[in-house]
N, C-alpha and C positions, 0 to 999 in steps of 0.2 A: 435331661437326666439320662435318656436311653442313651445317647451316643457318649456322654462321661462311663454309663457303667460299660455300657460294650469296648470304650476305653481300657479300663483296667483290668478285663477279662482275658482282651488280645495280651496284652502286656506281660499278663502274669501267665500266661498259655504261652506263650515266646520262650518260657523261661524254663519252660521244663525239662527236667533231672537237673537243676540245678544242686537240688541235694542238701542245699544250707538255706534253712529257713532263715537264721539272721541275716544274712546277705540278702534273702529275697525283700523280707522286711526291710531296709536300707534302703534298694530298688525303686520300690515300689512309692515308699514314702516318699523318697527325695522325687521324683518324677512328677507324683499327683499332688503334693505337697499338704499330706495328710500332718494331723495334728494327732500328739498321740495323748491316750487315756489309757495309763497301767498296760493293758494288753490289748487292747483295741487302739485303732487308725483310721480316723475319721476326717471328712471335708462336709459340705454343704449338698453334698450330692450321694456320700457313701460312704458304709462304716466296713471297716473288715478286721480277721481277728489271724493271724498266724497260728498253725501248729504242725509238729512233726512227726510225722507217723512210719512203721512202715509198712502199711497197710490203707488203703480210701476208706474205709468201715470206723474210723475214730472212734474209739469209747470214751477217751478223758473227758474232764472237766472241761467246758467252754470259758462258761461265762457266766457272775450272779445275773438272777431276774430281773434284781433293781439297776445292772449299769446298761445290759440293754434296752432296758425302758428310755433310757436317755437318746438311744439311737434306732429307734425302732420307727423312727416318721422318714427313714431312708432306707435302702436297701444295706441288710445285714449280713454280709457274707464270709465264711468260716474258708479260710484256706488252710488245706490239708498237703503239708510239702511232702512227699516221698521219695523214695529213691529214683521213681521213673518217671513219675508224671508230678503234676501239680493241680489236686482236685478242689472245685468249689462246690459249695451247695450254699442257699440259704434259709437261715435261721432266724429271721423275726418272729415273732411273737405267733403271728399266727402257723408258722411252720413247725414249730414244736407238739409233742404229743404229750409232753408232761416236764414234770423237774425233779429230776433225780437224786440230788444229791444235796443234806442239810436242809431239807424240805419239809421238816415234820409241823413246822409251827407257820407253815406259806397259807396266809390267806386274802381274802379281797382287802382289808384293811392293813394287812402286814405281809409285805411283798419281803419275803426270805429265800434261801436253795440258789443252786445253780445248774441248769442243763448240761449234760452229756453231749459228746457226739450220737450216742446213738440213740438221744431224745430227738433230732433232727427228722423231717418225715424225709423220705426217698423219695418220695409224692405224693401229688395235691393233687385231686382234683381230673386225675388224669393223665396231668403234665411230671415228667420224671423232673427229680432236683438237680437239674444243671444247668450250665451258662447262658445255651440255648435259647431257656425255657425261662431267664431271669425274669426279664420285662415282664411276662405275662403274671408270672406268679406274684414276683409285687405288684401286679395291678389288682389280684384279687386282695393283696393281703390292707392295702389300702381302703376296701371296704369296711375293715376292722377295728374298733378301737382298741389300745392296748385294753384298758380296763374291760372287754368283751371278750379277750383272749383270756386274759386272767383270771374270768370268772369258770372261765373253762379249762384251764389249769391247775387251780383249785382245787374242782373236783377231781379231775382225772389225777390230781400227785396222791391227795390224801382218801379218796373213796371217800368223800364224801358226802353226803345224800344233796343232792342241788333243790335249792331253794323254788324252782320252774318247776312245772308240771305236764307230760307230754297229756295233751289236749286226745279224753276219753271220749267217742260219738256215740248216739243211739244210733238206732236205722232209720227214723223219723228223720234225724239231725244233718244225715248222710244223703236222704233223699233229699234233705232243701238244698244242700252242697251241689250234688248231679245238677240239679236244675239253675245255677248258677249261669252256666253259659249262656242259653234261654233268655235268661230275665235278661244279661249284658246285651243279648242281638237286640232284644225290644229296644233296652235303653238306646242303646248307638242311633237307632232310627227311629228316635222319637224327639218331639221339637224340646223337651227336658234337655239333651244333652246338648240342643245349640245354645239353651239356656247356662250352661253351665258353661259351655266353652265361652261363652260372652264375657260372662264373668270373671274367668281367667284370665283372658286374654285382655280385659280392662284395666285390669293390676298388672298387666306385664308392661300394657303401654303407659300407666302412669308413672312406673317408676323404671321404666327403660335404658337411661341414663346412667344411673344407679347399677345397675345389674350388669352394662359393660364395664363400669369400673370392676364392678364386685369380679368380674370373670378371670380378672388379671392377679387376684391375690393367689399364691403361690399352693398354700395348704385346701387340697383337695376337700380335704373336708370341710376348714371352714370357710372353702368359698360357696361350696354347695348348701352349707346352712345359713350364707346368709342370703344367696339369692333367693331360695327355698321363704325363708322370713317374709322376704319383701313382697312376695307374691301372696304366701299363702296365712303369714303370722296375723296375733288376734289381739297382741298390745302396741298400740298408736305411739305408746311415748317410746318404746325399744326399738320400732320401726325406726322414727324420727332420729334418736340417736344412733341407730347403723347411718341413717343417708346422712347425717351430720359429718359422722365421721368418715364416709366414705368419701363426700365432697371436699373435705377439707386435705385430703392425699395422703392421711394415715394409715386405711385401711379399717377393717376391725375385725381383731382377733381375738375377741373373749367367749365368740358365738362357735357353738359346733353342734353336728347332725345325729349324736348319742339318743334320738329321740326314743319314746318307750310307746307311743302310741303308731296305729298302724297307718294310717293317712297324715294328708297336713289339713286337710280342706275339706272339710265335712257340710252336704247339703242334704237338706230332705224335699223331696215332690210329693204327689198324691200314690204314687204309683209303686217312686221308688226312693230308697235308702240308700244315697253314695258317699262313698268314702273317694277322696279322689289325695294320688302320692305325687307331689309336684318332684321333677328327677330334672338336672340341669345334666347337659352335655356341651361341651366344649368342641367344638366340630373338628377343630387342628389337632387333637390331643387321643389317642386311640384310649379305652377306658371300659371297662364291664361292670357297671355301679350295680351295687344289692339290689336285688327287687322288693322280696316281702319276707317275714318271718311264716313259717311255712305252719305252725299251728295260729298263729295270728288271725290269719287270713281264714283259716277252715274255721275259726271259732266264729268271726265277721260272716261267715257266709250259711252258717246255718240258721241263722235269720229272713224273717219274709223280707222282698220287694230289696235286699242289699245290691248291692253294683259294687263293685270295684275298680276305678282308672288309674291310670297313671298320665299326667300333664307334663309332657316330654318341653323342654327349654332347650334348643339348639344355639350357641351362642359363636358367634365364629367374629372376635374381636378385630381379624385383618381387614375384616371389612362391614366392622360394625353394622354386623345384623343379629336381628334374632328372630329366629323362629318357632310357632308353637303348634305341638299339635296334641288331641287329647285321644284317651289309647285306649282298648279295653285290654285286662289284665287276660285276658283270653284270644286276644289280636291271635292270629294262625302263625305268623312269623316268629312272634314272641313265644309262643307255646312249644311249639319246635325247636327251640333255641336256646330256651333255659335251660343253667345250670345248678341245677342241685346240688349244694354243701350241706348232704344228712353227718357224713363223717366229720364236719368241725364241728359239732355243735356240742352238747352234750349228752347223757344219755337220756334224760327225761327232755327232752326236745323232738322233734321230726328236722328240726334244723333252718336252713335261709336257704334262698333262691340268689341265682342271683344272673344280670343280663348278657348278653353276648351286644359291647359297642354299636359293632358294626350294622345290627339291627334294626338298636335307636337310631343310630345315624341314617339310615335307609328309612325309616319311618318320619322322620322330622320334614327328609326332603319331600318325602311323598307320600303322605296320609294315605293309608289305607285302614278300617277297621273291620274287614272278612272274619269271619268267626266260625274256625272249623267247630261244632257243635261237638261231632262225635271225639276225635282228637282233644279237644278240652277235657271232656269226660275223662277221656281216658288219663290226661295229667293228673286232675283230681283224683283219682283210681288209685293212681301211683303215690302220688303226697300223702291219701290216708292211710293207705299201710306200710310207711313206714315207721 
């Protein structure tokens, strides 16, 4: 996908002050041999939408909510023809701040309106909205489900009260919080956690076979919930019918990782309470998967004797391996490294974390679980107030 969209960005960057957007649209289409819908031009790799301005600031109409929903599991991209240049940004779902227009009846059950140019963010995250910057930004925006965008669309078009509630602390509550990293150092070095990684790693090696298939289905997300399943799921017959259907070369596509709870793998010890979040990475494929819901986790953690891990799956199909390793949610590397999305979420939320690849990938190869004690605190510091 990267080198298709970096395709048509050189392409249409080639082309500038052409000046005539229907000629560019022509161009473009005959070349990538996009297939068109009304005003969007889309292939298996990417959807775009022509307009003419003469200004990069676009205020018209884009696009309804409902026909990008159609193209929104590819990168979304708005070209803006002008007299000098020819600008992009993109606009899926999770890049919009709202929907502007014929919006008044847009809700989670009845997707209505359509977005503006200047419902478009300028930026996410850090990273500005341009070509540069595609790959990365659809890598976060794939963390997303549409219907998670939407619920956050929702409110922010029509002010409406969100049905979440940003997670209220006492001081008591806060103090079990602080002492979170604490309980993780015990856990990591104690014979509990070689207990648990046993266990892990038992389910990975029974169904190992399985999971290099599963590695190769296309849709990020649902290849992530079904590997996720097979390791860490709790119904034998849905198991059974994923490996049925993954041995037979169909694939399965009906499973996906919309989960509402905050682990996959829940154990109890004497000592302690884990929640453990199985996370697959794909070693060939660069990727910054979501880590936790950011009141989720503070609610889980003002409980005695709780742990939090995450069971890293490194899967690298060229050469049919896999490797595991299990992590605490306070690792020093990860702590440093996280990205906080307070600004997508909505307002009664604190919002989602989410990982920096390169990290996981660095941790799969080489287990470490150091745990800056103070530095943890201090992230926890930051997540409560906001």
């Amino acid at each position: 996908m990267k080198s298709n969209l970096t395709g048509i960005i050189k392409f249409i960057e080639s082309k500038n002050a052409i000046k005539d957007k229907n000629k560019l649209t022509k161009l473009v289409s005959r070349r990538f041999k996009l297939i068109r819908d009304r005003s969007v031009y889309y292939n298996d790799e990417f959807a775009i939408r022509f307009c003419k301005s003469a200004r990069p600031n676009l205020s018209n109409t884009i696009l309804s909510l409902s026909n990008l929903r159609k193209v929104d599991d590819r990168p979304f991209i708005v070209c803006v023809v002008t007299p000098d240049k020819n600008y992009m940004y993109l606009a899926n779902s999770t890049f919009l701040s709202k929907i502007s227009h014929s919006s008044q009846l847009l809700r989670t059950n009845n997707i209505k309106g359509s977005f503006n140019g200047s419902d478009i963010r300028k930026e996410f995250n850090g990273y500005k909205n341009e070509p540069d910057n595609f790959a990365v930004l659809f890598d976060f925006h794939k963390q997303f489900s549409f219907e998670e965008n939407l619920a956050r669309l929702v409110e922010a078009t029509n002010d409406i009260h969100p049905s979440g509630k940003k997670l209220e602390l006492k001081d008591s509550e806060i103090k079990q919080i602080l002492a979170a990293p604490l309980r993780a150092q015990s856990f990591v070095n104690s014979n509990e956690y070689i207990i648990l990684k046993e266990e892990l790693d038992a389910r990975v090696k029974q169904y190992r076979n399985e999971i290099l298939i599963a590695s190769l289905i296309e849709n990020s997300n649902i290849r992530s919930a079904v590997i996720e399943y097979l390791i860490a799921g709790n119904d034998d017959s849905l198991r059974k019918e994923i490996i049925k259907s993954l041995n037979s070369g169909k694939g399965y596509q009906s499973l996906t990782s919309n989960k509402h709870s905050l682990g996959d793998y829940s154990r109890e010890f004497a000592n302690f309470l884990t929640e453990t979040d199985v996370k697959t990475k794909i070693m060939v494929l660069d990727s910054n998967p979501k880590a936790y819901n950011i009141d989720k986790i503070l609610e889980f953690l003002t409980k005695e004797r709780t742990v939090f891990m995450f069971y890293f799956v490194g899967i690298d199909y060229l050469k049919n391996s896999v490797k595991t390793t299990l992590i605490s949610m306070f690792q020093k590397d990860l702590c440093n490294s996280i990205f906080i999305l307070s600004h997508w979420s909505g307002r009664n939320s604190r919002g989602v974390t989410q990982f920096d690849g390169k990290v996981i990938k660095k941790l799969i190869l080489n287990p470490d679980n150091s745990i800056d004690i103070k530095k943890a605190q201090d992230l926890l510091k930051k997540l409560i107030e906001l």
